[in-house]
N, C-alpha and C positions, 0 to 999 in steps of 0.2 A: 277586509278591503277598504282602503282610505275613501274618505268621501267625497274627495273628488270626482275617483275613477266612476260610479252610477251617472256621476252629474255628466262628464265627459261623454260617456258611451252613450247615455239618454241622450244628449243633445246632436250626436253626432248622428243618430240612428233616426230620431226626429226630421232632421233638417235633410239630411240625401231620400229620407222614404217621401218627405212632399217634396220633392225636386220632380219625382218623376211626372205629377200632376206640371209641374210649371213647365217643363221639358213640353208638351203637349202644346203650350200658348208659341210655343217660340218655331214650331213645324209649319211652312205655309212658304212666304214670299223669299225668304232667308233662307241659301242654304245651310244644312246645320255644321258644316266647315267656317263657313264665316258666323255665326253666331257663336261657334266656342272659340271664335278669335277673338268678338267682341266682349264674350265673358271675361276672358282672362287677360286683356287688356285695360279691360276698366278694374277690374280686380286689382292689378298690378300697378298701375295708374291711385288708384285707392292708397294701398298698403307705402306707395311710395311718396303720399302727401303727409300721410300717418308718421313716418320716418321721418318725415324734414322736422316734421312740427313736436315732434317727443324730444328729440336730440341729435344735438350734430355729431354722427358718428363717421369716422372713415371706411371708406369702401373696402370692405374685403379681400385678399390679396388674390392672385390670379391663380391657385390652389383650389383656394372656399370657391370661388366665381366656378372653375371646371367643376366643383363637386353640386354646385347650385342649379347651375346650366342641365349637368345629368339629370337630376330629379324633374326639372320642369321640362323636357323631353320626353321623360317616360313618362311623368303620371301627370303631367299639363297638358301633354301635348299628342305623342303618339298614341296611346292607347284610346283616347276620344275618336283621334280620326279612324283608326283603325276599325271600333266599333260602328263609328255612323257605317266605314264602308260594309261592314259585314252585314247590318241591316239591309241595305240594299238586296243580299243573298236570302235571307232566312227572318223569322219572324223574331222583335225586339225579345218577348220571351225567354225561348231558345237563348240569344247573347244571355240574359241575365241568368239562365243556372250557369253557360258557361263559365260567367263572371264569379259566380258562389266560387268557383276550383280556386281564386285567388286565396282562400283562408287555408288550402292544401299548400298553396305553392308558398307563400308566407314560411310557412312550417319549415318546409324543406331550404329553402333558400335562406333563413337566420341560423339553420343549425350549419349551414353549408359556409356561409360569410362571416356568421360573428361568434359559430361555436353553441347555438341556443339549444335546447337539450329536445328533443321531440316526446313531448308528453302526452302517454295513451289518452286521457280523456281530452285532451282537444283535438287529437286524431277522430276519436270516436264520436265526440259533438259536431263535428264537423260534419263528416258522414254524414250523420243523423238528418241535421241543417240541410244539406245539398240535397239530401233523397226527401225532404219535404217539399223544399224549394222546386224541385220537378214534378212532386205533384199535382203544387199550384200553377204549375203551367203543362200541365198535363195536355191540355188540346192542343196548344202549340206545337208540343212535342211529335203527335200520333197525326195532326194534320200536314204536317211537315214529310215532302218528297224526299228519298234521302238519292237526288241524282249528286249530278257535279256541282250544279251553284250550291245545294247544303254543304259538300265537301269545303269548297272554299268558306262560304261563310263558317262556319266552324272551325276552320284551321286560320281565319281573320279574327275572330273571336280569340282563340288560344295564344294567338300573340300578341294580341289589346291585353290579355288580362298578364300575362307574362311580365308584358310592359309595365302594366301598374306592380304588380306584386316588386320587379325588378325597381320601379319608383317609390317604393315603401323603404326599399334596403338602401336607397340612395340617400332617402329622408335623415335613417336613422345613421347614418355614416358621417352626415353633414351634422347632425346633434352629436355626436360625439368627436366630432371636431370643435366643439364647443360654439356652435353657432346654433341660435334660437329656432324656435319651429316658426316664428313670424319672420325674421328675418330669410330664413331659406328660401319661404313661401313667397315671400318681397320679392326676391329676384330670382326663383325659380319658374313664379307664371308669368313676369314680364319675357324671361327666357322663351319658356314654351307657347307664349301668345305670339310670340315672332315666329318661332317653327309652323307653329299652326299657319300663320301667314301665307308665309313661303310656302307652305305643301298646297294649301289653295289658291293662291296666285298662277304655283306652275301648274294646277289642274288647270284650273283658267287658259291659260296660255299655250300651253302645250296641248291639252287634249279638250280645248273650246268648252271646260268645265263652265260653273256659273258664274257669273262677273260680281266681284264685291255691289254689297248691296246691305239695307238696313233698312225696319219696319218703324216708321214712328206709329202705328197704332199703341195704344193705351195697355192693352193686354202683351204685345210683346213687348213694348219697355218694361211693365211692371218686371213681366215673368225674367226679363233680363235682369234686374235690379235684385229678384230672390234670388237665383241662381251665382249674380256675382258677391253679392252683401252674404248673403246666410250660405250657400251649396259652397262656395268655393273660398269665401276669406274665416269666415268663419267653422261652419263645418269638416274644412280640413286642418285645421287649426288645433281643432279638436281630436281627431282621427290620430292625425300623425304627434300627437301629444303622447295619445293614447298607445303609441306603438311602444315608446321608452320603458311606459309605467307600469304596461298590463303585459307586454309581448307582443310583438307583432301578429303570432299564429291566432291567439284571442282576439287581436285587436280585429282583426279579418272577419271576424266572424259579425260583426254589425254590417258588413256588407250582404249577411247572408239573411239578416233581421230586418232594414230597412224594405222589402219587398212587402212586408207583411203592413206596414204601416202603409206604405200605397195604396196598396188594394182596398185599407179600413179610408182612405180618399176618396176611390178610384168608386167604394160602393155610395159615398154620401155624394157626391157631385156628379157621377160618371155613370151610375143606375149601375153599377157592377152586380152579375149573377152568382152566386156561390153556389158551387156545385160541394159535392161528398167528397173529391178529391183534392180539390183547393181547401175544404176546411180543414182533413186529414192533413194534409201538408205544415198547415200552419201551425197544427199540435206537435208535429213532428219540428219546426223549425224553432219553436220555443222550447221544445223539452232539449234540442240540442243546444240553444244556449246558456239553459240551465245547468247540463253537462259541463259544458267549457269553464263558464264564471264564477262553480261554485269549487270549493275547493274540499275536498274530502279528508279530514279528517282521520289520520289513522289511530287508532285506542291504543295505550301503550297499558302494559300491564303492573300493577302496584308492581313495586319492589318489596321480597319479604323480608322484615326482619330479624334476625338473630333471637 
């Protein structure tokens, strides 16, 4: 494995597991429709002062721009809001095993669009990953009604993550059109920071949703400031680097890792409880990544000679 790809996947899996901690500063006055407008606006605002000042290159033709726009729709923009709404239904939890399915649909979706070959041990790590990943959220799971609002949120869920996994293959489409993973990222979250916009606006507007609005307290700018500097310019930078170099279906699977580092937050800061099924879990979510990233080996047998 080149030595990048540890450094990559380490940092990618670091930087989304403490988002979820900073995620928590930014819940209060702000709905979180307009705070992932403000994420990914100042993000995109960021990476497009970085542009002016590296070199002056021309704009991308109105091709790269539709294939740019896609990606920051789906994975800038839809599948956020999609999740905040399915929160509303079902406990954050619950969304996040449903989010793990993303390293399934990866799989299925590169061998379906780019031809990627579907390889038993990341089937099988994967697995492994999602069935630990529910048992670290095991009460969520067993406390949870299954009426109609679970239906819905779990079927809001399934298309947030569809969204993304579908925003992963937009990434890698756009890289092999020979456009950078920074540049994508450039004007794919300015893209999807406008979508975002617009979808809370006409909540606003039309169904008397909450009126734009911004916290200058000290905790939600900081926490805005992680999530747009590290969660989103850099952390995805990373991520979708890692889709080219390791596979998209591996690369999925730090989504399924990143839980485990929260919760090693969530116990230092948040007085988190560990039970016997949350620990079970997390043996279960490292032995499957183990599965995924190592690569086995098959013994070929001497040739005899004459």
């Amino acid at each position: 494995m080149p030595s990048s790809i540890p450094l990559l996947y380490g940092t990618t899996v670091l930087i989304w597991g403490s988002s979820w901690l900073a995620i928590t500063f930014q819940l209060g006055s702000v709905a979180p429709s307009w705070s992932v407008a403000w994420r990914f606006l100042l993000a995109a605002a960021i990476l497009f002062a970085i542009r002016a000042l590296r070199e002056r290159r021309p704009l991308p033709g109105i091709r790269l721009q539709a294939g740019m726009a896609l990606q920051g729709a789906l994975l800038f923009s839809v599948n956020y809001y999609l999740f905040y709404l399915a929160i509303g239904f079902i406990p954050s939890g619950l969304t996040a095993v449903v989010f793990s399915l993303i390293q399934v649909m990866n799989t299925v979706f590169a061998a379906l669009f780019f031809g990627y070959p579907i390889r038993a041990r990341v089937v099988v790590g994967g697995l492994v990953g999602i069935t630990g990943l529910s048992l670290i959220f095991l009460p969520a799971l067993t406390d949870t009604a299954f009426d109609a609002g679970t239906v819905i949120g779990l079927l809001l869920s399934l298309a947030a993550t569809a969204s993304a996994s579908l925003g992963n293959m937009a990434a890698m489409a756009n890289q092999r059109r020979g456009l950078s993973v920074t540049e994508s990222n450039t004007f794919g979250m300015a893209y999807g920071a406008a979508l975002t916009t617009v979808f809370a606006l006409a909540h606003f507007v039309i169904l008397n949703g909450p009126a734009p609005s911004f916290d200058f307290s000290p905790a939600y700018v900081l926490s805005l400031l992680h999530l747009t500097l590290l969660a989103s310019i850099v952390g995805f930078w990373a991520y979708l680097t890692l889709l080219n170099r390791i596979g998209p279906d591996r690369a999925a699977y730090a989504t399924i890792l990143f839980p485990v580092v929260a919760l090693g937050l969530s116990t230092a800061f948040e007085g988190y409880q560990w039970t016997l099924s949350a620990a079970t879990g997390v043996v279960l979510v490292l032995a499957g990544n183990l599965i995924v990233m190592t690569r086995i080996a098959t013994p070929r047998l001497a040739e005899k000679t004459p």
